[in-house]
Biopython code that builds the backbone (N, CA, C, O; Angstrom):
import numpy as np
from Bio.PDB.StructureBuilder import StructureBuilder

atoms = [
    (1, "UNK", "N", (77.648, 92.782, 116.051)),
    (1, "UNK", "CA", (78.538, 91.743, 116.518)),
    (1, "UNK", "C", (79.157, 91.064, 115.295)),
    (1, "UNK", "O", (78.481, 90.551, 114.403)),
    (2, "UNK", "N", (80.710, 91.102, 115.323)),
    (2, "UNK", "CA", (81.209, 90.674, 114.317)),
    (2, "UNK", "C", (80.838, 88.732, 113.870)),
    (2, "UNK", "O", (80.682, 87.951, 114.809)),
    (3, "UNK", "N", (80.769, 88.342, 112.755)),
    (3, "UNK", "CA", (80.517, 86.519, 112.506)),
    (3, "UNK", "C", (81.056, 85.885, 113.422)),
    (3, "UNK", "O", (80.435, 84.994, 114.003)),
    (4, "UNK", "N", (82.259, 86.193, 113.726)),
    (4, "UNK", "CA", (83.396, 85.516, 114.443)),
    (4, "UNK", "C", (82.821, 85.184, 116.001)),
    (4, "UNK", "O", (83.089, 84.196, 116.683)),
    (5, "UNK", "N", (82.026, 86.220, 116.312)),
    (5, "UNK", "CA", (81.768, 86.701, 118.021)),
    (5, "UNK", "C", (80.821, 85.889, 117.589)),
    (5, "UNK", "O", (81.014, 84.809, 118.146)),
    (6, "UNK", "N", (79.644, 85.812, 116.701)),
    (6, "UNK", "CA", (78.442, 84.969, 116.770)),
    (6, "UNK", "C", (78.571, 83.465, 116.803)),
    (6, "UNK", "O", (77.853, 82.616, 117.330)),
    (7, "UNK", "N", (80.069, 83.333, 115.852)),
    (7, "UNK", "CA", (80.263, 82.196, 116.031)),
    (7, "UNK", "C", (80.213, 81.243, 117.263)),
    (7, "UNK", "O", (79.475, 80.276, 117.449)),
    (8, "UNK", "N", (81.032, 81.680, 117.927)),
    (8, "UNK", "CA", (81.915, 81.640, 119.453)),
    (8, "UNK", "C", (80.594, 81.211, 120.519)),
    (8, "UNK", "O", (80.259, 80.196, 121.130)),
    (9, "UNK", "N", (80.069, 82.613, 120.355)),
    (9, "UNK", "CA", (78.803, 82.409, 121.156)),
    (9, "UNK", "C", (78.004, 81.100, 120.691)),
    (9, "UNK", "O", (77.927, 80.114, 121.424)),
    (10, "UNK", "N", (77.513, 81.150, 119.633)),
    (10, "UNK", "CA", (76.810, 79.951, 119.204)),
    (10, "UNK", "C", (77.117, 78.753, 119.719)),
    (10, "UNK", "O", (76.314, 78.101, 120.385)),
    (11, "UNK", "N", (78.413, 78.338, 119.423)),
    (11, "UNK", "CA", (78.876, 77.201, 119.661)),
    (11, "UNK", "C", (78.816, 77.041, 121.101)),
    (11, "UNK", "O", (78.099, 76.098, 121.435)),
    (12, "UNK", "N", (79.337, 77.657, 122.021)),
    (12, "UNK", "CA", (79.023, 77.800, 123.334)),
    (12, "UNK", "C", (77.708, 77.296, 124.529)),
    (12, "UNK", "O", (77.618, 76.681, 125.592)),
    (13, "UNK", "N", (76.672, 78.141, 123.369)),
    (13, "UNK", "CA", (75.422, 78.367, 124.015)),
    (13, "UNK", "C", (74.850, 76.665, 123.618)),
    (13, "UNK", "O", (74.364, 75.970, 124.510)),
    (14, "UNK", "N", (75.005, 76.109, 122.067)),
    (14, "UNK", "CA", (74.746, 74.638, 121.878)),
    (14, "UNK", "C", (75.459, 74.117, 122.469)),
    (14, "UNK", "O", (74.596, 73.458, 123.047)),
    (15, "UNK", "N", (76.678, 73.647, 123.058)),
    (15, "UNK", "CA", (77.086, 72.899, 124.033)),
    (15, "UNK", "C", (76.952, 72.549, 125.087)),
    (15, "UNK", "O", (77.000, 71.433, 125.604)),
    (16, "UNK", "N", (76.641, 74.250, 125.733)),
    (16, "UNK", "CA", (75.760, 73.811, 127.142)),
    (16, "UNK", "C", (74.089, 73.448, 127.352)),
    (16, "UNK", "O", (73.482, 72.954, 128.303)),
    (17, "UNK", "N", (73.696, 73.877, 126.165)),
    (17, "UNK", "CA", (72.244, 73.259, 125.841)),
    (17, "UNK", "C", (72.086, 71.437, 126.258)),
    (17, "UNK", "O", (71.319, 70.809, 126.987)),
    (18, "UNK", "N", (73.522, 70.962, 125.151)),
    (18, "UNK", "CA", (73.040, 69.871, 124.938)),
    (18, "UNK", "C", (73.990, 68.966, 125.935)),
    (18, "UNK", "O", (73.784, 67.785, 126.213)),
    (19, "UNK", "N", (74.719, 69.514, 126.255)),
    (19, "UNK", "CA", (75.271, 69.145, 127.498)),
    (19, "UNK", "C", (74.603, 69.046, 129.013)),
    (19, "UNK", "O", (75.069, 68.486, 130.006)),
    (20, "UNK", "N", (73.362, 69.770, 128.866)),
    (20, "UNK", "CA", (72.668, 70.756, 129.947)),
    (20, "UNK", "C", (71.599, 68.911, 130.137)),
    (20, "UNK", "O", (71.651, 68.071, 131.036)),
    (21, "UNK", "N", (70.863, 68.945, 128.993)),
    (21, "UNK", "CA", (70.220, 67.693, 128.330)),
    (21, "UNK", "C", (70.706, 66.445, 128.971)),
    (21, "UNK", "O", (69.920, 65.861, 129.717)),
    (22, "UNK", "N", (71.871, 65.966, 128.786)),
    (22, "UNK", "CA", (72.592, 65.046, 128.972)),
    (22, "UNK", "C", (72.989, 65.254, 130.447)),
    (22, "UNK", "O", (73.062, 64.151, 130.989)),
    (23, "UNK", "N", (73.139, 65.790, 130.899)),
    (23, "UNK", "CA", (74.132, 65.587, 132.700)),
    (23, "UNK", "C", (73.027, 66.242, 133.225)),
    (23, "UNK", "O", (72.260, 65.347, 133.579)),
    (24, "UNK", "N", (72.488, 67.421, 133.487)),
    (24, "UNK", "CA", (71.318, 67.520, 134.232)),
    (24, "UNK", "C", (70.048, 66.498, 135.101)),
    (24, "UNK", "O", (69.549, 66.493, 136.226)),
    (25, "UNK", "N", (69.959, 65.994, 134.306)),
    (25, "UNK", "CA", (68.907, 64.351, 134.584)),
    (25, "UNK", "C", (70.001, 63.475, 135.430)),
    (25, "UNK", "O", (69.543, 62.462, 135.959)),
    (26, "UNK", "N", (70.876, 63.646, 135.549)),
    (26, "UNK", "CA", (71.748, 62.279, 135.858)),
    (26, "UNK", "C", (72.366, 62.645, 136.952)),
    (26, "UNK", "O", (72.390, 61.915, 137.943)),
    (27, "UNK", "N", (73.193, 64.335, 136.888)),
    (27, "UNK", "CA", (73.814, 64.840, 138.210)),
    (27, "UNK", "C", (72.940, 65.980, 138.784)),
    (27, "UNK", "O", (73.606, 66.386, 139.737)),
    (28, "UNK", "N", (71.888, 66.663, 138.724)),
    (28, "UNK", "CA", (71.228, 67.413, 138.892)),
    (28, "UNK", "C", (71.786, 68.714, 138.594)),
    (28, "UNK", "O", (72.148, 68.739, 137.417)),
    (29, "UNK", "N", (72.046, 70.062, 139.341)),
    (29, "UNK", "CA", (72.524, 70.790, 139.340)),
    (29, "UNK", "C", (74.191, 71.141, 139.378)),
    (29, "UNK", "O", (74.724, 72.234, 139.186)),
    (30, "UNK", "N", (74.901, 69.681, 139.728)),
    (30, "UNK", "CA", (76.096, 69.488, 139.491)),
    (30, "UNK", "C", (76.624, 69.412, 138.217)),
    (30, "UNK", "O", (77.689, 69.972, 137.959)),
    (31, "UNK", "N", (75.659, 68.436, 136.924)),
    (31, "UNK", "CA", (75.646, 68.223, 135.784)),
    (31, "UNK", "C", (75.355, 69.881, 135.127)),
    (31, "UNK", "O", (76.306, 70.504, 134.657)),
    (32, "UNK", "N", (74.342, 70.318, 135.151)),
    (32, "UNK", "CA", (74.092, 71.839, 135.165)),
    (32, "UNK", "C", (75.393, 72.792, 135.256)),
    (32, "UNK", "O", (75.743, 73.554, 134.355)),
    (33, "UNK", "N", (75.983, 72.640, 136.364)),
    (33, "UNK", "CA", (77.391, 73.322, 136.246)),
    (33, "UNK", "C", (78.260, 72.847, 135.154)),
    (33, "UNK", "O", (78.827, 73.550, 134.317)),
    (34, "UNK", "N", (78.288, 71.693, 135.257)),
    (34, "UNK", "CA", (79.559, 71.282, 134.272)),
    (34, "UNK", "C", (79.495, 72.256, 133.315)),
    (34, "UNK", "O", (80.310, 72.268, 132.392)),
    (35, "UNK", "N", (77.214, 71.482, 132.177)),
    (35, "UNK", "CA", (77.264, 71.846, 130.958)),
    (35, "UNK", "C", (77.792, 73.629, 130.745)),
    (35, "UNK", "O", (78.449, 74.160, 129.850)),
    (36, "UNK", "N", (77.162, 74.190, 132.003)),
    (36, "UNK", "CA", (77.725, 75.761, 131.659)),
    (36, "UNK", "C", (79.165, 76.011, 131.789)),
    (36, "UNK", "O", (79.548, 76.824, 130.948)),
    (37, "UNK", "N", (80.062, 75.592, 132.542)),
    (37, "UNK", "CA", (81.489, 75.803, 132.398)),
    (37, "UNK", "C", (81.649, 75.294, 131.180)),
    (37, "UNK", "O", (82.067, 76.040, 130.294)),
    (38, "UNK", "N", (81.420, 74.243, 130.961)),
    (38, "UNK", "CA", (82.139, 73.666, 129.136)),
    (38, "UNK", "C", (81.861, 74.763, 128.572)),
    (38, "UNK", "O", (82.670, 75.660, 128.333)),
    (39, "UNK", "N", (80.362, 74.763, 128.250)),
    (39, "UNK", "CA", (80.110, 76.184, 127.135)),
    (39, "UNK", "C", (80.651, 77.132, 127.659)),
    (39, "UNK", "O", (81.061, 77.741, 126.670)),
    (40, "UNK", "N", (81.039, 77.869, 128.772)),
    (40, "UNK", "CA", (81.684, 79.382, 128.875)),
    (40, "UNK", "C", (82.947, 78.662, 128.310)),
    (40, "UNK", "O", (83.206, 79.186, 127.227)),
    (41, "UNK", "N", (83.851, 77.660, 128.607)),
    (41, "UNK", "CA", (85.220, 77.356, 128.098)),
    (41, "UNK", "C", (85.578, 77.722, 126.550)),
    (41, "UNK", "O", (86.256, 78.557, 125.952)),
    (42, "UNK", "N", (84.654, 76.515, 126.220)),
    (42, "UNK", "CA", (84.303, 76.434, 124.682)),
    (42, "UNK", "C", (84.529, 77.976, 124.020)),
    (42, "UNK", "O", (85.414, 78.341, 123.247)),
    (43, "UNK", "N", (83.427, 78.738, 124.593)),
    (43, "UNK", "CA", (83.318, 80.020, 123.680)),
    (43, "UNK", "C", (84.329, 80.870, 124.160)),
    (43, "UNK", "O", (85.008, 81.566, 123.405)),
    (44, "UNK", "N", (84.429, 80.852, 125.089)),
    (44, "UNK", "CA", (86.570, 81.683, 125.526)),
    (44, "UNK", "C", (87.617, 81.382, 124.781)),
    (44, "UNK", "O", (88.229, 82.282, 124.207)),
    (45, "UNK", "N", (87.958, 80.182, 124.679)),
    (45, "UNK", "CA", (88.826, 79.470, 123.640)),
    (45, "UNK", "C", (88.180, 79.784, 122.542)),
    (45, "UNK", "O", (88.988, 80.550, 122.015)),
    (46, "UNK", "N", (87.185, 79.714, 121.759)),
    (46, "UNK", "CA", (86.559, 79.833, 120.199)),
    (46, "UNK", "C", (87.318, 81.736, 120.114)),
    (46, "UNK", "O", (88.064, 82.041, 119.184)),
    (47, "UNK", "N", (87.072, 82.400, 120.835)),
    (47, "UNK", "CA", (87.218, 83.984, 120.975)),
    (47, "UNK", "C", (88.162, 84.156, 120.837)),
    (47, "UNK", "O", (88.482, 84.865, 119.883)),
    (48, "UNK", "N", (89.158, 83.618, 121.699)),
    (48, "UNK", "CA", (90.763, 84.003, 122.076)),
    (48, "UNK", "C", (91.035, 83.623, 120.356)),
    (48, "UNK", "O", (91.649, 84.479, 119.718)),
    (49, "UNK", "N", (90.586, 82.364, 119.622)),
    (49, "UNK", "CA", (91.427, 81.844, 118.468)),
    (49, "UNK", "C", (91.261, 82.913, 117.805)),
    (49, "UNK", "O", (92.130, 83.373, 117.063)),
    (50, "UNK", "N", (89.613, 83.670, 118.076)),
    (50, "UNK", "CA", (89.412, 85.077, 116.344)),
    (50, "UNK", "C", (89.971, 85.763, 116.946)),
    (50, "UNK", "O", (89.626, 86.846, 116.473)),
    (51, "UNK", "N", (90.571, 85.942, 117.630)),
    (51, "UNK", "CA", (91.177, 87.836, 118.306)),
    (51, "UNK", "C", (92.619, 87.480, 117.558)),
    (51, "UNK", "O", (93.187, 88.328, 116.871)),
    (52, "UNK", "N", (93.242, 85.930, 117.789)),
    (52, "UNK", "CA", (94.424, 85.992, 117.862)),
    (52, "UNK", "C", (94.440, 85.882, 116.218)),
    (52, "UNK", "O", (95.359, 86.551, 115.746)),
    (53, "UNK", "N", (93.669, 85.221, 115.268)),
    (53, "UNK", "CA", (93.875, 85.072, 114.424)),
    (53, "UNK", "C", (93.604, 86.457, 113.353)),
    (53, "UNK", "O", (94.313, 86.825, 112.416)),
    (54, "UNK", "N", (92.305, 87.061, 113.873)),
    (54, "UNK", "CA", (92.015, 88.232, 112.859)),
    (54, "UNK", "C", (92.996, 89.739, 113.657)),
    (54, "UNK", "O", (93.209, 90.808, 113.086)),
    (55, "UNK", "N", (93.392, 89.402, 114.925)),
    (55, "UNK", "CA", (94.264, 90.678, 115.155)),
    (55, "UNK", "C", (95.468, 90.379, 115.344)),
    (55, "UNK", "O", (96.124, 91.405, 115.526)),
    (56, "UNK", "N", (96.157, 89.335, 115.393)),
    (56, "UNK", "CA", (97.330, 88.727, 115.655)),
    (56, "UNK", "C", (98.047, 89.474, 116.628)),
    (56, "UNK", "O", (99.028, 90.136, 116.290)),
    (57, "UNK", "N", (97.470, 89.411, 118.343)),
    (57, "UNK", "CA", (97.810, 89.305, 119.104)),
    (57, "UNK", "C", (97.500, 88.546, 119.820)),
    (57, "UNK", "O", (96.824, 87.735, 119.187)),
    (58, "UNK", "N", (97.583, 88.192, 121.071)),
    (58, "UNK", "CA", (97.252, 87.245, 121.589)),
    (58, "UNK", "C", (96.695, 87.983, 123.049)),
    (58, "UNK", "O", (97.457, 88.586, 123.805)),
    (59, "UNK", "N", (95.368, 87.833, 123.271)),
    (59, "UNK", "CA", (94.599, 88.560, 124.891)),
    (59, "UNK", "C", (95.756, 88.201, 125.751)),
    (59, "UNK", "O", (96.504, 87.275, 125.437)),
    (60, "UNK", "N", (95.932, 88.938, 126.876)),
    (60, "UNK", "CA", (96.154, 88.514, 128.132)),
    (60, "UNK", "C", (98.283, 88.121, 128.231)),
    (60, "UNK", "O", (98.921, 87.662, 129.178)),
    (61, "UNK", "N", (98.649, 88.448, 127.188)),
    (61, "UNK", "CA", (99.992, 87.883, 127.448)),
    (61, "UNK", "C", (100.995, 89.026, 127.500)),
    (61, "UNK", "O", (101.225, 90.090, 126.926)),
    (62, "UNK", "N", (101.544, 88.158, 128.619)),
    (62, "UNK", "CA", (102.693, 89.087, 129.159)),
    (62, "UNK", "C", (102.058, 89.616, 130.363)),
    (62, "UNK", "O", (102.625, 90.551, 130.928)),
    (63, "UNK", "N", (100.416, 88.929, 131.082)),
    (63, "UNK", "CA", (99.864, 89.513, 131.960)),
    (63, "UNK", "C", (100.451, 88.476, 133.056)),
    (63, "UNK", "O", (100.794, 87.396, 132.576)),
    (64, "UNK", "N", (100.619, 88.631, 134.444)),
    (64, "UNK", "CA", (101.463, 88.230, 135.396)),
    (64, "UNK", "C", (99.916, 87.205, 136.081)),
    (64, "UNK", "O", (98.814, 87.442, 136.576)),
    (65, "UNK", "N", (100.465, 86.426, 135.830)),
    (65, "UNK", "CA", (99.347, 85.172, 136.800)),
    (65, "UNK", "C", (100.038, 84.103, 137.565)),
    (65, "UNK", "O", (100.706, 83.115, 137.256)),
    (66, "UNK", "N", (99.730, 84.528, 138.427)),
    (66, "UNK", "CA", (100.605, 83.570, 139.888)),
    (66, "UNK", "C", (100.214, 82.236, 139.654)),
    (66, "UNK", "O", (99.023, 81.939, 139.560)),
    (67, "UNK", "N", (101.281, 81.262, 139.534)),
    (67, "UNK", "CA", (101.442, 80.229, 140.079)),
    (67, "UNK", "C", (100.851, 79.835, 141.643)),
    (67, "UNK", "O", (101.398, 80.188, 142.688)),
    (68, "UNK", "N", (99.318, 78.831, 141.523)),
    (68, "UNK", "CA", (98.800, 78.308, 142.453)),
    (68, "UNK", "C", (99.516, 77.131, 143.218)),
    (68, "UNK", "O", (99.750, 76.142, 142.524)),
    (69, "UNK", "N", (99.887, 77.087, 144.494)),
    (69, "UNK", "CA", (100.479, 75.772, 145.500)),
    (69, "UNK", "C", (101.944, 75.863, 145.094)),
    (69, "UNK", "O", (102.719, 74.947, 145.368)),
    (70, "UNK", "N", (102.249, 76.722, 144.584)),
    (70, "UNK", "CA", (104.340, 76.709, 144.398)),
    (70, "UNK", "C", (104.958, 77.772, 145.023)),
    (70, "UNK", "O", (104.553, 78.934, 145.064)),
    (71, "UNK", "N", (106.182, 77.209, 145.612)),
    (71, "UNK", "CA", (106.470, 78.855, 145.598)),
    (71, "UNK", "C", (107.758, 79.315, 144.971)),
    (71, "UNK", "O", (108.406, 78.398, 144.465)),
    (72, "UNK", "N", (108.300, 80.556, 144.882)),
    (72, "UNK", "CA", (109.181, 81.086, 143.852)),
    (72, "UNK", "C", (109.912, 81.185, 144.329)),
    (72, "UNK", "O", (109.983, 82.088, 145.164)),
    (73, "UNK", "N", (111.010, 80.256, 144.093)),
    (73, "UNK", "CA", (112.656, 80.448, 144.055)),
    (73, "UNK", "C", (113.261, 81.694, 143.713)),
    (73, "UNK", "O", (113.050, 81.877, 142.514)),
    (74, "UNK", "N", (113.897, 82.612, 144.190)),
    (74, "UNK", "CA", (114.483, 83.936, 144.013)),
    (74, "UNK", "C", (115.715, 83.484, 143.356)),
    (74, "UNK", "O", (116.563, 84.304, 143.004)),
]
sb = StructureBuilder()
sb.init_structure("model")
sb.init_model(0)
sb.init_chain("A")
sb.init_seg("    ")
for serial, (resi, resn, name, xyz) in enumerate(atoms, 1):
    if name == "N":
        sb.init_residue(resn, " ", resi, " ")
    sb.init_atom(name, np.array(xyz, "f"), 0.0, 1.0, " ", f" {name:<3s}", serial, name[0])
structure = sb.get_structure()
């Protein structure tokens, strides 16, 4: 696994740790969700920056993602 990927992950996995810490006790399993969405966010965004920066492309673009609650003017 390249530094970059360990990075990503790392940072991720401590956020929802200590996030996990903090809102767990307070919202139960609601808090629990949060801390794990932050950390999956966190380390998606940390990833997307090394892909885009060490391969200079960018994931996912030019991929077609519908607009949620609008609809399209022809």
């Amino acid at each position: 696994m390249p530094a970059s990927a360990r990075i990503g992950l790392a940072a991720g996995t401590a956020l929802t740790a200590v996030l996990t810490r903090i809102l767990a006790p307070a919202w139960g399993i609601d808090g629990a969700a949060v801390a794990g969405t932050a950390g999956t966010v966190l380390r998606n965004v940390l990833l997307r920056w090394f892909v885009r920066r060490r391969l200079s492309f960018l994931p996912l673009r030019g991929v077609f993602i519908p607009r949620v609650g609008g609809s399209r003017e022809a």
